[in-house]
C-alpha positions in Angstrom: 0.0 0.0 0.0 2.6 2.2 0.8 4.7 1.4 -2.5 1.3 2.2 -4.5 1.0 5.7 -2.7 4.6 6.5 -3.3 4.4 5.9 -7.0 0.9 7.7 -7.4 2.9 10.6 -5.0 5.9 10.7 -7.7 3.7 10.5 -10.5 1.4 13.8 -9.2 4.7 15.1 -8.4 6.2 14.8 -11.6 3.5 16.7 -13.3 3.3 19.6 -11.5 6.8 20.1 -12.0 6.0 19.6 -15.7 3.1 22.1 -15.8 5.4 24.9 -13.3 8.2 24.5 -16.4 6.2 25.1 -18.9 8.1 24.2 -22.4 11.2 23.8 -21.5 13.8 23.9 -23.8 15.6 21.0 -25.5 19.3 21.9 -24.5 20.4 19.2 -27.1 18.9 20.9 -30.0 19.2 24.3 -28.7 22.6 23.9 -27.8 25.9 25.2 -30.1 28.3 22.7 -30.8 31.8 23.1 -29.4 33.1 23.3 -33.4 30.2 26.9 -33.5 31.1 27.9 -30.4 33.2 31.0 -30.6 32.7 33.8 -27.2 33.9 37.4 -28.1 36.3 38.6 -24.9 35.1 41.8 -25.3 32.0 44.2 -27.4 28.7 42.7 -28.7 27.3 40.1 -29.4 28.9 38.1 -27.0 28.8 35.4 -29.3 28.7 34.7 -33.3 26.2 32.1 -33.4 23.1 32.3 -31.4 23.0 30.2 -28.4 19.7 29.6 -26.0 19.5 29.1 -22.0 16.7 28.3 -20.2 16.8 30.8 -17.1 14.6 30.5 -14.1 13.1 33.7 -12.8 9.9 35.3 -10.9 8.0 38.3 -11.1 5.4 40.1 -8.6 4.0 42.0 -12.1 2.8 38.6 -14.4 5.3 39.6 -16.6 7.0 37.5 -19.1 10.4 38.7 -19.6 10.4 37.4 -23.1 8.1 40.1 -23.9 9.9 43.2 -22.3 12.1 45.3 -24.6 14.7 45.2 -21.8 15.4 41.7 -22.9 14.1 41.7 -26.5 17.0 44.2 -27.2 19.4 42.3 -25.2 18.9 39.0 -27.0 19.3 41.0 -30.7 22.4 42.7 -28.9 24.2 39.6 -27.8 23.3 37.0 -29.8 22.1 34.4 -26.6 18.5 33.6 -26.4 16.9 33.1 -23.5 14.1 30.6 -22.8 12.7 31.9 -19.4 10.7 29.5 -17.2 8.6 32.3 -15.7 6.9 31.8 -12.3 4.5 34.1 -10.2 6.1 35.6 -7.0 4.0 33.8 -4.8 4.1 30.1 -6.3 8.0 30.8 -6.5 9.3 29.0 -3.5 6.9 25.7 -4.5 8.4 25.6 -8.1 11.7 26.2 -6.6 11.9 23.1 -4.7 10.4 20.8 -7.3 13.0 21.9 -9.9 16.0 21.0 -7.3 14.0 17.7 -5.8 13.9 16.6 -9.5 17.2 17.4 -11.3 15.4 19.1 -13.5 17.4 22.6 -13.2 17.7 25.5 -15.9 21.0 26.8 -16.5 20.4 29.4 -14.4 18.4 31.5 -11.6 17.4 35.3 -12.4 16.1 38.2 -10.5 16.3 39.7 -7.2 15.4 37.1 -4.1 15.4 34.2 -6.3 17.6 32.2 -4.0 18.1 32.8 -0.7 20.8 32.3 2.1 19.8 28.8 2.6 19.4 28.0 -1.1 22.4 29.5 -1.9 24.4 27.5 0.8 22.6 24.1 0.2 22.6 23.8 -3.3 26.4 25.2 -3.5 27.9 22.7 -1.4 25.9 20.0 -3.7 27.2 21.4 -6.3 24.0 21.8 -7.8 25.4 25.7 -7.9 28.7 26.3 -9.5 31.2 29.0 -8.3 31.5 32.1 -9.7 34.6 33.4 -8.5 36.7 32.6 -11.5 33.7 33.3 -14.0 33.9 36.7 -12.0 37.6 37.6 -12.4 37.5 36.7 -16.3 34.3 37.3 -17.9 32.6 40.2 -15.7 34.4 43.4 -15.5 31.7 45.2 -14.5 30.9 43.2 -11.0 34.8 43.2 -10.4 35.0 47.0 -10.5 32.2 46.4 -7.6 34.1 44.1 -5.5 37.2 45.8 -6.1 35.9 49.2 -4.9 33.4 47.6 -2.0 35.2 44.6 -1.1 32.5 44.7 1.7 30.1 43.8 -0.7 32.3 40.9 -1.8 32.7 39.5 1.4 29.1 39.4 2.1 28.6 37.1 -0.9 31.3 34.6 0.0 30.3 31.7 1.5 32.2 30.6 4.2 33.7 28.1 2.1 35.3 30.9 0.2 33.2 30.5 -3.0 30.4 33.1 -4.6 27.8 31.0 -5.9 25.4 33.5 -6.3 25.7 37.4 -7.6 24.1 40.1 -5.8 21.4 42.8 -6.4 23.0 46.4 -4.8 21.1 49.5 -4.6 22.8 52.8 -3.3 19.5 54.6 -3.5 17.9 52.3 -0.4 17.7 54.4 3.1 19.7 53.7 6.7 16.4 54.0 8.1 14.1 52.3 7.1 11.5 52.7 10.0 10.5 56.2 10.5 8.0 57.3 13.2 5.7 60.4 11.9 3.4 62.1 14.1 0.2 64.1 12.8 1.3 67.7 12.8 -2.3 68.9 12.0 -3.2 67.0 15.3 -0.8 68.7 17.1 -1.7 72.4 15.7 -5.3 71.7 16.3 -5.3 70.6 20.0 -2.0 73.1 20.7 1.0 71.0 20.8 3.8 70.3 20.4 6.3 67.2 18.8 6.7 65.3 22.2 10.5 64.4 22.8 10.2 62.7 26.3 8.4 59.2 27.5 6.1 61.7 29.6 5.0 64.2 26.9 4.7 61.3 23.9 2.1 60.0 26.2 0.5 62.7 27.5 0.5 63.7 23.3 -0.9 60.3 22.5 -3.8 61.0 25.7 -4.9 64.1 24.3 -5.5 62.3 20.6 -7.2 59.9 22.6 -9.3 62.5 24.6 -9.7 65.9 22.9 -11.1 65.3 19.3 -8.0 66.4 17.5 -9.1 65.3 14.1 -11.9 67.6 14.5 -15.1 65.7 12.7 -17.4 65.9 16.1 -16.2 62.3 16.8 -14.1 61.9 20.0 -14.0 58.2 19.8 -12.4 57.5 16.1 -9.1 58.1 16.5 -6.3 56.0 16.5 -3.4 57.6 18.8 -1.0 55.5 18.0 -0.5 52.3 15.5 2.2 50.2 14.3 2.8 46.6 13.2 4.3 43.0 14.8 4.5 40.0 12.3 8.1 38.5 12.3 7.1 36.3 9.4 6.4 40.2 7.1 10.0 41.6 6.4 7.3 44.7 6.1 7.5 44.9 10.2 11.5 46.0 9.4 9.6 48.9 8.2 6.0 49.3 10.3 7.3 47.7 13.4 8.9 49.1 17.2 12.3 47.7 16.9 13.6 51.6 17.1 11.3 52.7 19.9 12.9 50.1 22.0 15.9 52.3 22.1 14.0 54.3 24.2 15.6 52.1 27.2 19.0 52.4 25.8 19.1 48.6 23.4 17.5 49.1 19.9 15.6 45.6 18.7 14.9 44.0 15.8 12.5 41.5 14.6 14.5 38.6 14.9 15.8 40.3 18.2 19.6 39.9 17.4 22.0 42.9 18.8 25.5 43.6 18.7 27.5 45.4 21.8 31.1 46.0 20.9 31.3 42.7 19.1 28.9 40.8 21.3 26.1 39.4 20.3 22.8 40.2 22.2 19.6 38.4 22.2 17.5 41.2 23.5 14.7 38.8 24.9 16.9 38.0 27.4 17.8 41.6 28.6 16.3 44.2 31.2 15.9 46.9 28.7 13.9 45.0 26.5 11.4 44.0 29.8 11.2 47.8 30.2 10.2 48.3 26.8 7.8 45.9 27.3 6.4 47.1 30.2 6.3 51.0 28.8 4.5 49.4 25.8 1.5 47.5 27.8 1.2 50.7 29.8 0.3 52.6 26.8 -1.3 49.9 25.4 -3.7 49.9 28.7 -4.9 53.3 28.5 -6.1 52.9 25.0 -3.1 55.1 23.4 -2.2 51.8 21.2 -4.1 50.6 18.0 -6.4 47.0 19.2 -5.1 45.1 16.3 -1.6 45.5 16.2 -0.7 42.3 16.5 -3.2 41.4 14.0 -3.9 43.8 10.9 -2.3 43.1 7.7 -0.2 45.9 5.7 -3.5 46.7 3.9 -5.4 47.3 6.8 -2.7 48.6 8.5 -2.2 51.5 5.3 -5.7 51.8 4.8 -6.2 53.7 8.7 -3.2 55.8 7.8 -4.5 56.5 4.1 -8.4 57.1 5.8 -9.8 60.1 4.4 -11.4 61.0 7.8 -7.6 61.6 9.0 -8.0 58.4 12.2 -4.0 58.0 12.9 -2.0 60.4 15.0 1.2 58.4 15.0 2.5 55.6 13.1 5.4 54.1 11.6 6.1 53.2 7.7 9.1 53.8 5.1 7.8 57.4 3.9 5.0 60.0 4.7 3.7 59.4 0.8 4.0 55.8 0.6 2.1 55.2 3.7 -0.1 58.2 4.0 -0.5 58.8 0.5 -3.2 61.6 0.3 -2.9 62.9 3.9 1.0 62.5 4.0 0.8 66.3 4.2 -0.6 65.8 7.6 2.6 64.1 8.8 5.5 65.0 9.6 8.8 62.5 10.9 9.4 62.9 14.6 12.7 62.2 16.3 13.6 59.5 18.2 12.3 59.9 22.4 15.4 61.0 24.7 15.9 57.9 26.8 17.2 56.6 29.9 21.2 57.4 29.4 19.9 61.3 28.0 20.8 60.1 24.2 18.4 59.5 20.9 19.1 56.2 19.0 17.6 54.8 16.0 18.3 51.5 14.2 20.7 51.2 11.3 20.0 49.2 8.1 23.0 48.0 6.1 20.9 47.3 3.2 22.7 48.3 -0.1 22.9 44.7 -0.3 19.3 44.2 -1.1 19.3 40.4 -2.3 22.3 37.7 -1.9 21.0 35.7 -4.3 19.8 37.2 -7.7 21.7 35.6 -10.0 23.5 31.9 -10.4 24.5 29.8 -12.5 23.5 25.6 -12.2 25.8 22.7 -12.7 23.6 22.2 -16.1 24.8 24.9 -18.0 27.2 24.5 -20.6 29.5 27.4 -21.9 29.3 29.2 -18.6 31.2 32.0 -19.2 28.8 33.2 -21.9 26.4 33.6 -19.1 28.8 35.7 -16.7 29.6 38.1 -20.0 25.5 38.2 -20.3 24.6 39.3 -16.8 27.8 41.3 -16.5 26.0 43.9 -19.2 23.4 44.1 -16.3 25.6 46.1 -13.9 26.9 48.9 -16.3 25.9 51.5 -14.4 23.7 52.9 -16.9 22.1 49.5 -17.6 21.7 48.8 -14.1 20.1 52.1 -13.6 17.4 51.9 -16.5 16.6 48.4 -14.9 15.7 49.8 -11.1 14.3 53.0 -12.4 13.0 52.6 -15.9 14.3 52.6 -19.4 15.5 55.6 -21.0 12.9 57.0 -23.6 9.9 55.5 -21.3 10.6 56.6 -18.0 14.1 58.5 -18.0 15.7 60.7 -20.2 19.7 61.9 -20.7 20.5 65.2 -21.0 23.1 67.0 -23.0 24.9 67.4 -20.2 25.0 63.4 -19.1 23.1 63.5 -16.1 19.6 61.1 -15.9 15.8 62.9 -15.2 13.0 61.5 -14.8 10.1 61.9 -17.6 6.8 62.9 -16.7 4.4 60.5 -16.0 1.4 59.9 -18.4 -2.0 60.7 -16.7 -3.7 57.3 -15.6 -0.2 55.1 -14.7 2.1 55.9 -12.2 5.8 54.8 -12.4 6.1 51.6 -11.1 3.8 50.5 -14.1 5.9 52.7 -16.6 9.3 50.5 -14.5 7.7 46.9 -15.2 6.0 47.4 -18.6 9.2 47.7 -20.4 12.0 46.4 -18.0 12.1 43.9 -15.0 12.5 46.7 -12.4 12.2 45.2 -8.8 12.2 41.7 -9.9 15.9 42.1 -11.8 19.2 42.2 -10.9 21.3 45.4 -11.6 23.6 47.3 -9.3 22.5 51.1 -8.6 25.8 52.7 -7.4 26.7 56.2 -5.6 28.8 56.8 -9.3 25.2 56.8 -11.2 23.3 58.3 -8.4 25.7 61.4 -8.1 24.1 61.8 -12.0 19.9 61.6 -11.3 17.9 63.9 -10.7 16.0 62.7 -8.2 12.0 63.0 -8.2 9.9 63.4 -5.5 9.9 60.1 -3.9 13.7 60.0 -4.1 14.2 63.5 -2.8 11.7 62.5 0.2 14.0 59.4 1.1 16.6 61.1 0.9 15.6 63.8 3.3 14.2 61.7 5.7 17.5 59.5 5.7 19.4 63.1 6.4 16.9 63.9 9.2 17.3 60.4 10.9 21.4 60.2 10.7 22.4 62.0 13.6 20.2 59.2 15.6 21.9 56.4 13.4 23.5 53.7 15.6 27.2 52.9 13.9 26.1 49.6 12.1 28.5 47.7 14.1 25.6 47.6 16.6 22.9 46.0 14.4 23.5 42.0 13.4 25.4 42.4 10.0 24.0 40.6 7.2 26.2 36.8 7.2 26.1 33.6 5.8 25.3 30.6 8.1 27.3 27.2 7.0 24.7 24.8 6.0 25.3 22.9 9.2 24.7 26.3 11.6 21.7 26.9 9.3 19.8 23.2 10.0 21.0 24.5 14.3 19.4 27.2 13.5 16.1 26.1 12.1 15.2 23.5 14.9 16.0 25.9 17.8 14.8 29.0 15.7 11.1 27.7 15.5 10.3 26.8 19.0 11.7 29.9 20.5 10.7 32.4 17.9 7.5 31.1 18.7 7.4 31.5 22.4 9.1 35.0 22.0 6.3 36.0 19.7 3.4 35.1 22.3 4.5 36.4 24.7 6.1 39.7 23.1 2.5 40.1 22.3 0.5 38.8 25.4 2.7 41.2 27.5 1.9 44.5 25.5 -2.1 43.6 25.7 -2.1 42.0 29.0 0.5 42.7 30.9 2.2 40.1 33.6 6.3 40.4 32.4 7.7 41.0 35.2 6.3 37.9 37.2 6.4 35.5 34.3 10.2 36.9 33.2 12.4 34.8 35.6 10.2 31.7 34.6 10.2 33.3 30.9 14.5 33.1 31.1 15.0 30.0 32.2 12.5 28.3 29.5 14.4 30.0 27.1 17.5 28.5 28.8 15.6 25.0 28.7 15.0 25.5 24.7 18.5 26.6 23.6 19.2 30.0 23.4 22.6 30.0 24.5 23.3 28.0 21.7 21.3 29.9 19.9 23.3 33.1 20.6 26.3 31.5 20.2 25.6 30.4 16.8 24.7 33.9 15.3 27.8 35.0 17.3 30.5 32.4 15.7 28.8 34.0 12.1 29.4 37.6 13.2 33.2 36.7 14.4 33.6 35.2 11.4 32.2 38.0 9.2 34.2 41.0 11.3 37.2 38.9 10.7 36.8 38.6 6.5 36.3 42.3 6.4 
């Protein structure tokens, strides 16, 4: 019986993996032979005789790259074809594992996030994934420039085994801060106020949203004084979450609650000034100064109180005024971080220009690798990589006389990110945006606000030394990780949460340590703390 469900299991499994590829290519007839095969160093095309690769890649738009003049230009440009085995964001990680559970690999994986971390170290030391560091040093002048000039950058793609198996996706344009706290300034001028830069006067602000009307409509009951997000599973709570108002109590968080102290690694769970921010945070929560469902509203609800045209939130957290308030973004200004208990203001740092390890590899089944480094290495001219973050030239950029890069006028009924995707891969690509380029845009509105926001936020900026740099785990730390990971993340999560809406740390914390002592965390911590030695001592 069990034989007959296996084989029905492998038979069902076999053709999903069949419908996910779609027509994939015949490498045999596709393929040049060695006595065609002639690669050009240097110049286009890259090679004399067309030659096709099937390349693996997902999109958030329900794109198919074929289609996009990005690529249809790039194929008549170099002279390789590519077949691409197109996926939908969200049924990307299913597909992923089928095509490495069966064998059945392309030649290679495209676009930002396409492999992670784990993938990346798994399927490397299988040798499913080749290196690259050799393909690098011969066939990609571009990406060696990178390394060479950010060898930072270099060493956060190298495994620990010494080998790149994957190529990164950088973009100079992302913030420090990615988490800003704005306050309603039209609140403020309404009930008489002003920006609160103590415990004491944030919530004796937040009581008077609560108490006094301040949005004005007759209503003194539909305001939200103060909302903000928790889901460690949504890389969105990086930017909607409370990791920086913890800092109020001297120790800034984070969502996987990881810490660094002069090369120490902290597990803040496990510390008093987390337990204070705990307790400040039920205490608020208690008095009705904290949104009921933060712990439960998804980034669409979450936006949609922000974006309410009745004007409901009076402080929040998100990555910009306009991309979370959108039409009453005028309302909101950023407020600085609280002065807390040692007299300073500190907010977290992201060391983000590194915005995906794992956006471009090459497979085992490839032949004639090195025509595929020269092919991706056109992706991180800077120009090239520019027109793919920001849009092509001639649809959403233009070049002046003068060299520098402006951005075209947007058509009425589309906005930009449509104007990004319909010609070029944009988000879901893998390009390298660097200072060089950005020291030549013109930045639009959005930009400019980043930008400003990042300048107003920097004096609060931890050094980055302090947050948990961004490693690689060996394969054997990364299955530690994952069995102790789940259980305690867990626990942390409950009770992060319980505590904030009911209260009770301080007499469940002593029994709250020593469980965590009973499920691991000292090995825990010193896994992620053998990773950060190791990391500080590549730089």
């Amino acid at each position: 019986m069990k034989k007959k469900n296996l084989s029905v299991f492998l038979v069902c499994a076999i053709a999903v993996l069949l419908l996910f590829a779609g027509c994939s290519k015949d490498k045999g007839a596709s393929a040049v032979s060695d006595e065609q095969f002639s690669m050009n160093m240097e110049g286009l095309p890259i090679v004399n005789e067309p030659i096709t690769y099937e390349i693996a890649a997902a999109t958030q738009k329900n794109k198919n790259f074929k289609e996009l003049e990005f690529f249809v230009d790039l194929e008549k440009d170099t002279n390789v074809i590519i077949e691409w085995n197109m996926s939908s964001d969200d049924g990307w990680n299913e597909k992923k594992s089928l095509l490495f559970a069966s064998n059945m690999l392309p030649d290679a994986f495209y676009g930002e996030n396409i492999l992670t971390d784990v993938d990346i170290m798994k399927y490397g030391s299988q040798g499913l994934l080749i290196p690259l560091n050799d393909l690098i040093e011969k066939y990609a002048p571009n990406i060696s420039r990178i390394f060479e000039q950010h060898p930072e950058y270099k060493s956060q793609v190298t495994a620990p085994d010494g080998n790149i198996y994957a190529i990164p996706t950088i973009n100079e344009l992302t913030p420090t801060t990615h988490d800003k706290l704005f306050i309603n300034k039209t609140w403020l001028d309404n009930l008489g106020l002003e920006v609160p830069s103590t415990m004491e006067e944030f919530e004796a602000v937040l009581t008077a949203f609560k108490e006094q009307d301040a949005n004005g409509n007759g209503n003194p009951n539909d305001e939200i004084p103060f909302t903000f997000r928790y889901s460690s599973t949504d890389l969105y709570n990086r930017q909607q979450g409370i990791q920086s108002m913890f800092g109020t109590f001297g120790q800034l968080d984070d969502i996987y609650h990881f810490v660094v102290d002069d090369g120490k690694v902290i597990y803040t769970p496990t510390t008093e000034p987390y337990r204070q921010a705990i307790k400040w945070f039920h205490d608020l929560y208690s008095k009705g100064l904290i949104d009921k469902e933060v712990f439960t509203h998804d980034k669409n609800v979450y936006v949609s109180k922000i974006q309410d045209p009745n004007n409901i939130v009076g402080v929040f957290l998100g990555w910009s005024s306009s991309a979370t308030a959108a039409a009453n973004k005028d309302n909101y200004i950023a407020m600085a971080p609280l002065v807390n208990v040692n007299g300073e203001r500190i907010w977290r740092t992201v060391d983000s220009n590194i915005i995906s390890k794992g956006s471009f590899a090459i497979t085992n089944k490839a032949e004639h690798p090195e025509v595929l480094m020269r092919w991706i290495d056109l992706s991180y001219e800077p120009e090239t990589s520019l027109e793919i973050c920001q849009g092509l030239i001639g649809h959403a950029l233009e070049k002046t006389p003068e060299g520098r890069y402006r951005f075209m006028e947007v058509p009425a009924g589309t906005n930009l990110d449509t104007i990004i995707h319909d010609f070029g891969p944009g988000n879901d690509g893998t390009f390298a945006v660097m200072q060089e380029i950005i020291d030549k845009l013109d930045l639009n509105v959005n930009l400019q606000e980043r930008k400003e926001l990042d300048e107003f936020y920097a004096p609060y900026n931890v050094p980055s030394t302090e947050m948990y740099p961004n490693v690689f785990f060996t394969e054997d730390e990364i299955e530690e990780i994952s069995i102790l990971q789940t259980d305690i993340d867990s626990y942390v999560l409950q009770k992060y949460a319980s505590w904030i809406v009911d209260g009770g740390i301080d007499a469940e914390w002593d029994a709250f340590q020593q469980k965590l002592r009973d499920m691991g965390v000292e090995r825990y911590i010193q896994i992620y703390q053998d990773a950060c030695d190791r990391y500080y001592a590549a730089q």
